[in-house]
MIKEKE-947993 format. One line per field, with one value per residue (C-alpha): residue number from 1; residue in one letter; x, y, z. Coordinates in steps of 0.02 Angstrom, whole numbers, plus 50000, padded with zeros to 5 digits. Example, Ala and Ser with C-alpha at 12.3 -4.5 7.8 and 13.67 -1.06 7.14 Angstrom:
BEGIN
num <- (1,2)
residu <- (A,S)
xx <- (50615,50684)
yy <- (49775,49947)
zz <- (50390,50357)
# end
This chain:
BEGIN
num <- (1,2,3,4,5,6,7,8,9,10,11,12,13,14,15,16,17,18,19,20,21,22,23,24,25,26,27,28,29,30,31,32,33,34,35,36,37,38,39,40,41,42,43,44,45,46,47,48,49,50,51,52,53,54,55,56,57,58,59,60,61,62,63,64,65,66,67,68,69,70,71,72,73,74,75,76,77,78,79,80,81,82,83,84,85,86,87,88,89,90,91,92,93,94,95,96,97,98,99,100,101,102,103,104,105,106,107,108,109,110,111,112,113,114,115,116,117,118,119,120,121,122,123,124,125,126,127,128,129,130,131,132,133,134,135,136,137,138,139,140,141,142,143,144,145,146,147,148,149,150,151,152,153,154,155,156,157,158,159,160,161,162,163,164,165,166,167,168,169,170,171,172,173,174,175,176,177,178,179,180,181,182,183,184,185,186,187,188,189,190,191,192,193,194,195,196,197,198,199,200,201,202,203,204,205,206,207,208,209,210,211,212,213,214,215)
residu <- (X,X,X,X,X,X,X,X,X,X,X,X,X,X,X,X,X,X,X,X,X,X,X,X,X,X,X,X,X,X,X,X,X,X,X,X,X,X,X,X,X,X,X,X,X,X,X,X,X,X,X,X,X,X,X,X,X,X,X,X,X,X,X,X,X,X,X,X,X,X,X,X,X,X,X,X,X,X,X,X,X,X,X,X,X,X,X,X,X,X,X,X,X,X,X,X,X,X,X,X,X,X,X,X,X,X,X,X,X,X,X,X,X,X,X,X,X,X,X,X,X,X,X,X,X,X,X,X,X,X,X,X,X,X,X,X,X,X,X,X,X,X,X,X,X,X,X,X,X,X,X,X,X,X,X,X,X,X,X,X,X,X,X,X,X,X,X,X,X,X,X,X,X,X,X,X,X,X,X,X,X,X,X,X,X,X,X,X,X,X,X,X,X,X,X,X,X,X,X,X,X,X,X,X,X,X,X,X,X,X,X,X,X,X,X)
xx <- (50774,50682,50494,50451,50576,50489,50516,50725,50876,50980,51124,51108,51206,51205,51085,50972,50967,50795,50649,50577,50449,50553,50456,50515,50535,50648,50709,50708,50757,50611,50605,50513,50460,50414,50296,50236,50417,50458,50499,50647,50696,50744,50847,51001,50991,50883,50908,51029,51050,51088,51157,51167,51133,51024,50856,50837,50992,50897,50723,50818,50921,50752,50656,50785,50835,50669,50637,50802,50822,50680,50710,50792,50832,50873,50953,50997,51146,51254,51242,51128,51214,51275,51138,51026,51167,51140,50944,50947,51005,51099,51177,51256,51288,51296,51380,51421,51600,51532,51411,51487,51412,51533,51667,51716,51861,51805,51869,51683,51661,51821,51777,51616,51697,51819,51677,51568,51716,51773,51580,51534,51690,51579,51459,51544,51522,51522,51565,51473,51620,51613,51690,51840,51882,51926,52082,51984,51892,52045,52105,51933,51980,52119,52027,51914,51782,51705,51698,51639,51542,51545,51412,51321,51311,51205,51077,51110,51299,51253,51146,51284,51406,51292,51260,51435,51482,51375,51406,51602,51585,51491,51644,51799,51947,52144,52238,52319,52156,52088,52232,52197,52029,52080,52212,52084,51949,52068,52138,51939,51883,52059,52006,52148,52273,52426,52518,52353,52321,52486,52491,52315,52386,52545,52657,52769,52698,52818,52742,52574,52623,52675,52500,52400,52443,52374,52204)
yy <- (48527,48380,48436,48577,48643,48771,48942,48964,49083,49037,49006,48934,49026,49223,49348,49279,49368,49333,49243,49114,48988,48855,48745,48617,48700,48744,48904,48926,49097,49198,49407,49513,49650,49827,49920,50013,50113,50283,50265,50366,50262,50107,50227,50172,50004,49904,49714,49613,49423,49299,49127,49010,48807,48860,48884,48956,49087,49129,49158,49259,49360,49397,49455,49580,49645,49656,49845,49893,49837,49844,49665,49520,49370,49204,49053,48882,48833,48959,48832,48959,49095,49166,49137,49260,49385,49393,49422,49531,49694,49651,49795,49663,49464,49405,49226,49109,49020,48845,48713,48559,48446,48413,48516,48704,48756,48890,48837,48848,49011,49072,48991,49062,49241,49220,49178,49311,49447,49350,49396,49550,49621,49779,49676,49703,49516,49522,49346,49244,49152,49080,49174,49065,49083,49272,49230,49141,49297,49389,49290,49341,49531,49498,49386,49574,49531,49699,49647,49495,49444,49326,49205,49268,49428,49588,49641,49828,49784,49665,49811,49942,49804,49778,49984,50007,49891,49955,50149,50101,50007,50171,50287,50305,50270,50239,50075,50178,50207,50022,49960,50062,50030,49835,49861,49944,49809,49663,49784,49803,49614,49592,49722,49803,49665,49721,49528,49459,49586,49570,49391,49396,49518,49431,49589,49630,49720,49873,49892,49893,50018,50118,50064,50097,50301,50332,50268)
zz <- (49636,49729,49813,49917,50028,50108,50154,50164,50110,49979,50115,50264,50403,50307,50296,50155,49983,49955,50035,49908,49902,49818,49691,49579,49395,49253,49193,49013,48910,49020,49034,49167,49096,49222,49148,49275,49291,49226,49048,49123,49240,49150,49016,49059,49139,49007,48986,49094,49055,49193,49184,49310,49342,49487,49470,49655,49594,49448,49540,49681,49543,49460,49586,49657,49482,49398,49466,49425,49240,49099,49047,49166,49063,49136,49067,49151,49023,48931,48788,48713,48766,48605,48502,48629,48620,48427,48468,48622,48637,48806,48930,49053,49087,49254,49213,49353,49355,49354,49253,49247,49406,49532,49454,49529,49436,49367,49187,49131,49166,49105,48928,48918,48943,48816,48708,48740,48723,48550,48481,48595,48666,48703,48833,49019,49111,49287,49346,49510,49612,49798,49932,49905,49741,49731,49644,49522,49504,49496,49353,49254,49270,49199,49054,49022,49161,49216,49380,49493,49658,49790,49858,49967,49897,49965,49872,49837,49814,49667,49596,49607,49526,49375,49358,49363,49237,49117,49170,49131,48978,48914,48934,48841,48967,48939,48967,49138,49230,49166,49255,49404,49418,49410,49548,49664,49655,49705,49869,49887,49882,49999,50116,50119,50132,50033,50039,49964,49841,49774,49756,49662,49545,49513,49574,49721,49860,49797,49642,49721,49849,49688,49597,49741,49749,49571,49673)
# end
């Protein structure tokens, strides 16, 4: 990460996701644990793991989620990825879309989720993409992502993401309202533009009209 940078958002130009002190340091396998929660509290959302080639990402993700989940752990490589699965009782994976240096395709990402729904198809991934990859993104939903975010994301909208994901992988639901659900988060992240949706989805903008009144 280079010396000190000082006090600074995560992106320069937005409305910063967390104020850090940013230090030079690596992020190995490392949990927060809240103790001073109601037991409660933390019933439902228990251990979330995060992985991302950013250590500033990871200390930002840490510190906002480490009230809201039991357990936050981080990792700087998803080389390890599957071996913490088989030791952690896990309730969600944040996984960004890219690790390979100078290289944003996406493709890592996209491997890593068909790996971790291979071994733990039960595990929802949400997946971390830039603002201008939402077809990327797209494409991941349709791989069995739970859902995704863009960079830079608001705090409480990451939260309700991650809750969400884990409320949904809890329930029974049919193929029908899967798909529905699906169709309604891409007309979401297109704010309401029917052309773009479509084209993310790979449909015609009839058969989203029809889609779009089961919403």
């Amino acid at each position: 990460m280079g010396g000190k940078r000082g006090w600074s958002s995560l992106y320069e130009n937005h409305t910063p996701v967390c104020m850090i002190f940013i230090q030079p340091f690596s992020v190995p396998l490392s949990p927060i644990n809240v103790g001073n929660l109601n037991e409660s509290d933390m019933a439902n959302y228990r251990t979330i793991l995060v992985v991302d080639d950013n250590p500033a990402i990871l200390t930002a993700v840490r510190i906002c989620l480490a009230g809201e989940f039991d357990k936050v752990l981080t990792l700087d490589s998803p080389d390890t990825l599957l071996t913490v699965l088989a030791q952690e009782e896990v309730d969600v994976i944040l996984l960004d879309m890219n690790f390979t240096q100078g290289v944003n395709s996406g493709q890592d990402g996209l491997l890593w989720l068909r790996a971790i729904h291979k071994k733990h198809p039960a595990i929802p991934v949400v997946l971390v993409t830039a603002y201008a990859d939402i077809k990327l993104a797209v494409r991941g939903l349709k791989m069995g992502a739970a859902d995704f975010v863009t960079k830079p994301w608001d705090n409480q909208e990451l939260i309700r993401v991650l809750k969400d994901a884990i409320d949904a992988g809890r329930k029974v639901v049919s193929l029908e309202q899967v798909e529905t659900e699906h169709v309604h988060k891409v007309v979401e992240r297109c704010h309401g533009n029917i052309s773009r949706a479509a084209e993310l989805l790979g449909i015609t903008r009839q058969t989203l009209y029809a889609k779009m009144k089961k919403l």
